[in-house]
C-alpha positions as CSV (number, residue, x, y, z in Angstrom):
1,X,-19.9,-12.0,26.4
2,X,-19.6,-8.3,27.0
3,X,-20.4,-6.6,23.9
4,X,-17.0,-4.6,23.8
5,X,-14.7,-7.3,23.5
6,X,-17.3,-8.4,20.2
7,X,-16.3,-5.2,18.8
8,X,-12.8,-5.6,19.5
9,X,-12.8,-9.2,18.3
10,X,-14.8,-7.5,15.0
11,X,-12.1,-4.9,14.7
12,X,-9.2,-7.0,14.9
13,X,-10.6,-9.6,12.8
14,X,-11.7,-7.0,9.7
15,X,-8.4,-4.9,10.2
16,X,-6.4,-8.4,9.6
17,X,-8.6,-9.3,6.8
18,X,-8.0,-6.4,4.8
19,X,-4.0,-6.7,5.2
20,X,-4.6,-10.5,4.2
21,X,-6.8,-9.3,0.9
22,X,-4.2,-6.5,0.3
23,X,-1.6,-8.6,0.2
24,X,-3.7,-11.8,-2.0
25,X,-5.1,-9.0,-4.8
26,X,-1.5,-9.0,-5.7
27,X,-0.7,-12.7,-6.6
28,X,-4.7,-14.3,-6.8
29,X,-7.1,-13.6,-8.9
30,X,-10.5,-11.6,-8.1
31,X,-12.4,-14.4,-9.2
32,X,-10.6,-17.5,-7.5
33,X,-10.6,-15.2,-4.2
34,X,-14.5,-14.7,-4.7
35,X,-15.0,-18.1,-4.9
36,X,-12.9,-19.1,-2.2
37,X,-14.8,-16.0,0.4
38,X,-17.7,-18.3,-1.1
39,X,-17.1,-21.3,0.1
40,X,-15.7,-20.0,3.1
41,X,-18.7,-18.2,4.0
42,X,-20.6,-21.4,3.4
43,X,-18.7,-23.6,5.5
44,X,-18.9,-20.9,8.3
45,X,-22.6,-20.7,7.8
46,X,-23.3,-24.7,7.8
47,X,-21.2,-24.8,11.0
48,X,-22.8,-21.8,12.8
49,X,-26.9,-23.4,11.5
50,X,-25.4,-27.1,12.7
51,X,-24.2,-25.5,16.3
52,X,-27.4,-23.4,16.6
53,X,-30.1,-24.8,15.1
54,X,-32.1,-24.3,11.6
55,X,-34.1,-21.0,12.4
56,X,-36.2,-21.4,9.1
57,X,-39.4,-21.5,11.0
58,X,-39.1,-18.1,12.7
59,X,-37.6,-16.5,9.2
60,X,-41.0,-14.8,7.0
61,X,-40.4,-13.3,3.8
62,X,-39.7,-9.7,4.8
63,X,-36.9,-10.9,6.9
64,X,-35.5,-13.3,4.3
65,X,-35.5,-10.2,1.5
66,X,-33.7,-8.0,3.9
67,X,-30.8,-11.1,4.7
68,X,-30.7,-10.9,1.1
69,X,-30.8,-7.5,0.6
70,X,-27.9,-7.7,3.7
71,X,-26.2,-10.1,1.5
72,X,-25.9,-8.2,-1.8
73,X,-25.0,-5.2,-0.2
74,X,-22.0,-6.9,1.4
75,X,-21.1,-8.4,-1.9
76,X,-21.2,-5.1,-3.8
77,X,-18.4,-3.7,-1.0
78,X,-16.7,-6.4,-0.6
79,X,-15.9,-6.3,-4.4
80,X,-14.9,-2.6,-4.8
81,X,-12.9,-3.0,-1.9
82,X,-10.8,-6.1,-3.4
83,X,-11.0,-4.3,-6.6
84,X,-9.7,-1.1,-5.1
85,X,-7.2,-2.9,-3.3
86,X,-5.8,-4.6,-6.4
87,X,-5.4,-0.7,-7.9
88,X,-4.3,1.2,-5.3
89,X,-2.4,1.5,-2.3
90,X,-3.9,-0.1,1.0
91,X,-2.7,3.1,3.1
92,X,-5.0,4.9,0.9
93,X,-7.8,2.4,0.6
94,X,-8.5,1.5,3.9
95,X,-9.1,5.0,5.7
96,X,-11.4,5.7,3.0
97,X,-13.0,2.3,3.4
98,X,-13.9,3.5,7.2
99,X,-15.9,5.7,6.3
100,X,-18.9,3.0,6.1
101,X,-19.3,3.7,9.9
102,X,-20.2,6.9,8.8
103,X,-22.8,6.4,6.3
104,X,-24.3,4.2,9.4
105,X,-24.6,6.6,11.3
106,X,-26.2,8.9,9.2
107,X,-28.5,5.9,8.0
108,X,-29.5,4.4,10.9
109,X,-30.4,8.4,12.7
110,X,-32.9,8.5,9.8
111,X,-33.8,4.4,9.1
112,X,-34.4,4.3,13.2
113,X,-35.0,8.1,14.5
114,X,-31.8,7.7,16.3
115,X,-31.5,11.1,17.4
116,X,-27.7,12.3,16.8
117,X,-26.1,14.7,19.2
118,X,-24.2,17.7,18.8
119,X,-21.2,15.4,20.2
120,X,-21.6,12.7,17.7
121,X,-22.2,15.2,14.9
122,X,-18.8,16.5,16.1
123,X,-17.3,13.0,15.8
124,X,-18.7,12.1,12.5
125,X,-16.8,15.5,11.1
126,X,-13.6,14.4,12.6
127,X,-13.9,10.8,11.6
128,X,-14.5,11.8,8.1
129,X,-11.7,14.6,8.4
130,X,-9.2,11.7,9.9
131,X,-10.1,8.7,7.3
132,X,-9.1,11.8,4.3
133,X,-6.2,12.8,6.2
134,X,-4.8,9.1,6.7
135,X,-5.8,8.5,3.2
136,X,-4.3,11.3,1.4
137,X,-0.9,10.9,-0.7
């Protein structure tokens, strides 16, 4: 699969799934949709492990600290953004949301010596110009 359609599929798939949450924070709980994501999750990942394979062998403990580490990172976002969701306004939430993709960037120039160009500087500004214009009341 070309990678571009992935990130299209990824797109479409997270822009829906914040409409869905937007509109669920309204009439469920945070708590019975936590558990629920849970469950979900864990079905998805028993089906993917039972269509792949077990990978245990090839996983050491660096690389299981850092899944972890993935894990609880995801969970910490995932929870403001419900949270925020609940409180505000999804036209406002979601632009600033974005912004992730930013802090990526920035991350991963330093985590990985990923130089950045002047070009991608220039798009970072404008990205983070565009998600507080779109979010702004």
């Amino acid at each position: 699969m070309d990678w571009r359609l992935a990130v299209a599929a990824t797109i479409l798939a997270w822009g829906a799934q914040a409409v869905v949450l937007k509109y669920l924070v309204s009439d469920v709980s945070l708590t019975s949709i936590v558990f629920i994501i849970w469950v979900a999750g864990s079905l998805g990942g028993l089906a993917y492990f039972l269509y792949a394979g077990w990978p245990v062998d090839s996983l050491s403990f660096r690389h299981v600290f850092w899944v972890l580490a993935m894990g609880v990172l995801a969970g910490i976002g995932y929870l403001g953004l419900m949270y925020a969701l609940s409180v505000a306004p999804a036209t406002v939430v979601l632009p600033l949301t974005t912004l992730n993709v930013a802090v990526a960037v920035v991350l991963a120039s330093f985590l990985f010596r990923d130089p950045l160009t002047s070009r991608e500087i220039a798009g970072l500004v404008l990205a983070i110009a565009a998600a507080f214009l779109l979010a702004a009341p």
